[in-house]
C-alpha positions in Angstrom: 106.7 133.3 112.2 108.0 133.5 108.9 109.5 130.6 107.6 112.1 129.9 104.3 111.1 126.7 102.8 114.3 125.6 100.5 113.1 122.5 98.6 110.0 122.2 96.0 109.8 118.4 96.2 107.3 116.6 98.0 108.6 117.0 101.5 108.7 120.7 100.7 105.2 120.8 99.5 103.9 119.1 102.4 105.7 121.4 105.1 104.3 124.4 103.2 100.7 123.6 103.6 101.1 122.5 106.9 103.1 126.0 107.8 100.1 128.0 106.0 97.4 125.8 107.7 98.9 126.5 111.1 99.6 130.5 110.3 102.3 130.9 109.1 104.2 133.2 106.9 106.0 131.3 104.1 108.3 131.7 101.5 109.7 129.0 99.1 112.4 128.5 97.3 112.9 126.5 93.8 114.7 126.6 91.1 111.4 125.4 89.0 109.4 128.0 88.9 106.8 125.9 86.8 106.6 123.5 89.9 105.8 126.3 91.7 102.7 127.5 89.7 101.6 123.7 89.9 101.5 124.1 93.8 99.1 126.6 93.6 96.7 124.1 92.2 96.9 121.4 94.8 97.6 124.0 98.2 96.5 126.8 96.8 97.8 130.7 97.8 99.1 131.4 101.2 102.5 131.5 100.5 105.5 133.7 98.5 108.0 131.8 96.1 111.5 133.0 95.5 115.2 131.8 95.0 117.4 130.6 97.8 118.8 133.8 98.6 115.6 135.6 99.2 113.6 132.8 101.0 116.7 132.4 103.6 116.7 135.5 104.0 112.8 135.9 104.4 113.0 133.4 107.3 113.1 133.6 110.9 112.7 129.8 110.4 114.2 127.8 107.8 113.6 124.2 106.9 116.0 122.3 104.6 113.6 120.1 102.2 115.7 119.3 98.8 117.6 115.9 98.0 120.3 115.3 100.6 122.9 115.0 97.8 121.8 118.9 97.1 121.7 120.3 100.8 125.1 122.0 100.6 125.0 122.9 97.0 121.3 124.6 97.9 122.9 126.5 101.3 125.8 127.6 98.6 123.3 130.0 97.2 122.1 131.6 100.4 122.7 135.3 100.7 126.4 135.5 103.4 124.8 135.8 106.4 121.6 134.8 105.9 121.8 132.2 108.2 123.6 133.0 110.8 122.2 132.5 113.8 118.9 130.7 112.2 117.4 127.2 113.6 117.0 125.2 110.1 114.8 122.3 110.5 116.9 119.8 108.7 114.5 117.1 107.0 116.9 115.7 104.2 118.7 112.3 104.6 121.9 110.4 102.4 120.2 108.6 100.0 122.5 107.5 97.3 121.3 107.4 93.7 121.3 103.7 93.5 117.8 101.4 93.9 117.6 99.8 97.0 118.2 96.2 97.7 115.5 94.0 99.0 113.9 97.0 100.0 116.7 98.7 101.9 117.9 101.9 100.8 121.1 102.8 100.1 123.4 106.2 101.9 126.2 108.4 100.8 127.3 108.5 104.2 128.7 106.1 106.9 127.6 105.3 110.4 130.5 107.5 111.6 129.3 110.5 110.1 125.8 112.1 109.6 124.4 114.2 106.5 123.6 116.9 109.2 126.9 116.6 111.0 128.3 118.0 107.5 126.2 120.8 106.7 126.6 121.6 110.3 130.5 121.7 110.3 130.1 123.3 106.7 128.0 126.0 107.6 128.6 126.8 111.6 127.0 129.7 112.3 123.5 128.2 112.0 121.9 125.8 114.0 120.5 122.7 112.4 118.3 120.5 114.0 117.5 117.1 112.4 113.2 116.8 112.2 110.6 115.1 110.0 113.5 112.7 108.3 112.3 109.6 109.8 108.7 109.5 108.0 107.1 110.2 105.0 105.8 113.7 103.3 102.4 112.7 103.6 102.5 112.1 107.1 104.7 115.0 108.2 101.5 117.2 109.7 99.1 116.0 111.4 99.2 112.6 111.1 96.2 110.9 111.1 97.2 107.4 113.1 96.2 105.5 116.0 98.1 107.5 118.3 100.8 109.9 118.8 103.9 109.3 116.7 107.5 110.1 117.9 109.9 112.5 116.2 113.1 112.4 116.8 115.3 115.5 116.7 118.7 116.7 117.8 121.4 119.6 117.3 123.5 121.2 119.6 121.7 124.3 120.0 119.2 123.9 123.3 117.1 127.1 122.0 117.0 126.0 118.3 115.6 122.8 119.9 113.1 124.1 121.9 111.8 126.1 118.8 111.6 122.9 116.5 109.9 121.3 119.5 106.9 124.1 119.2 106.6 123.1 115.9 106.2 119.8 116.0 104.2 120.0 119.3 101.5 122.0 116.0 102.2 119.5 114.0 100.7 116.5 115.8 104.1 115.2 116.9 105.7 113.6 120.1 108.9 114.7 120.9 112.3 112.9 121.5 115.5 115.0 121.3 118.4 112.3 121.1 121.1 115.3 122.3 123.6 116.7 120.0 124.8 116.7 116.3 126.2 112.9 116.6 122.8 111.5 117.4 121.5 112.2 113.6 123.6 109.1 113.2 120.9 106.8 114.4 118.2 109.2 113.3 118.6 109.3 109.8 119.3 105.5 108.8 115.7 105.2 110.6 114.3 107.0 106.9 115.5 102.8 105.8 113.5 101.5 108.1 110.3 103.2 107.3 110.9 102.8 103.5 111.3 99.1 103.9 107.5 98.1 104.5 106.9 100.4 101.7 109.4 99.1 99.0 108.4 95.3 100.1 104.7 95.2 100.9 103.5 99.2 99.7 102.8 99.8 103.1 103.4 103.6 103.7 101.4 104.7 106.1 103.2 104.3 109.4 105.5 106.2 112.5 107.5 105.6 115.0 106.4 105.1 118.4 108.8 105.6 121.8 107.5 103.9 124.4 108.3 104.1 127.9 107.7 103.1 131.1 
């Protein structure tokens, strides 16, 4: 498949290896070229780098990887049309600019309205499904933990779901779609959660786990 990476941070570095390790073709898109050319060093070849407009319109796929406060100002400079009709693997979250407090992070948005919800009202005619927001880049494929971990997803386009499921079925990940748009809600304040062992006790190596009976 070939998928348009939009984000050169760390999130979008680790989704590009893990799309090359598991075959994939990938393009991705920064403004910082240099960053770029650093890549290479670290994951090596593999994959093509270009601006927004080319790498969302290179992909079948798309995954959103920049800062949440620059998710629509990065879809802005896609090509018109480029995504219609696209699943885009939504990983940002609404973290404001201020330092947490005691450890918990602080968001741009409210419980009554997700970062995904916005982008999706804001640009309809893709499909957006929430994935990889609720754990860190360097856990995002393959994680190498006791067991299993649970990602939770939703959207409100059943086949845009299915096709984020493959993917995360490759990348070591247990599934749980929560249902439509509303649900990223719950699943993006759980990106607090996870950072707080990390801001209190640098603890960063950890998922969550759904168990059931």
């Amino acid at each position: 498949m070939n998928v348009g990476i939009i984000g050169s941070g760390s999130v979008g570095q680790a989704l590009t290896a893990g799309f090359v390790r598991h075959g994939h073709a990938v393009m991705v898109a920064s403004r910082d070229t240099a960053k770029l050319e650093q890549w290479r060093e670290s994951i090596g070849s593999g994959y093509r780098t270009g601006d927004i407009a080319e790498t969302a319109a290179f992909g079948e796929l798309l995954v959103l990887a920049v800062k949440g406060s620059a998710a629509e100002e990065a879809l802005d400079l896609a090509t018109p049309g480029s995504l219609a009709g696209k699943t885009i693997l939504d990983a940002t979250n609404p973290i404001a600019d201020s330092p947490p407090t005691n450890g918990v992070l602080h968001f741009f948005t409210s419980l009554e309205e997700s970062l995904m919800e916005r982008l999706q009202r804001r640009f309809s005619d893709a499909n957006f499904v929430k994935a990889f927001s609720c754990v860190g880049a360097h856990l995002m494929v393959n994680p190498a933990l006791e067991s299993m971990p649970s990602m939770f997803i939703c959207g409100n386009d059943d086949a845009a779901k299915a096709e984020a499921r493959e993917i995360l079925a490759q990348f070591g990940w247990d599934v749980e779609d929560m249902g439509a748009a509303e649900a990223a809600r719950a699943i993006e304040p759980l990106c607090i959660l996870w950072c707080i062992p990390g801001f209190l006790g640098q603890r960063w190596v950890h998922a969550f786990k759904l168990l059931k009976a």
